[in-house]
C-alpha positions, 0 to 999 in steps of 0.5 A, spaced: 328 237 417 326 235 411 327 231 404 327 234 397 325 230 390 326 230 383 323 227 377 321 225 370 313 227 369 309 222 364 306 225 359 302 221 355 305 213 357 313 215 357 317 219 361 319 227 358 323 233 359 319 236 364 320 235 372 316 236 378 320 238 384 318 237 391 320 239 398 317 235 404 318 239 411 317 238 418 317 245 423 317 243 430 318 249 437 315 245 444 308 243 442 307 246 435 308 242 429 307 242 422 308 239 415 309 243 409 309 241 402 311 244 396 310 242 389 313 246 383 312 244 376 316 245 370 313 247 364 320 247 360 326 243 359 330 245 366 336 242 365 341 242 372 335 244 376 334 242 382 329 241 389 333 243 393 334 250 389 327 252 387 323 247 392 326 247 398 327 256 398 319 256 397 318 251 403 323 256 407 320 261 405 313 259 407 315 255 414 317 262 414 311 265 414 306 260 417 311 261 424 310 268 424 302 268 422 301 262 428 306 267 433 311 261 434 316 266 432 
């Protein structure tokens, strides 16, 4: 479960090419619980790029790795 952003960065005043993509999610199993944040900052103009293709695959796989490092999985 978990809710992706995307946004217009502010750079000097006013709203640029730039975004920042994110990604909020929530890991639950029994008692075990976990929130995971991603944030990605573009340093070009991406244009048609969203959290939900480069925010969201990083939370995934870092989900991922955080349940099998707690031995959750």
């Amino acid at each position: 479960m978990g809710k992706t952003g995307t946004a217009k960065l502010v750079i000097d005043g006013a709203y640029s090419d730039h975004n920042i993509y994110t990604f909020v999610g929530i890991i639950e199993k029994d008692g075990y619980q976990r929130v995971i944040v991603t944030f990605i900052k573009d340093t070009a103009n991406s244009k048609g790029i969203y959290a939900d293709t480069v925010a969201a695959p990083l939370f995934e796989k870092i989900a991922e790795k955080v349940l099998i490092h707690d031995k959750v999985l």
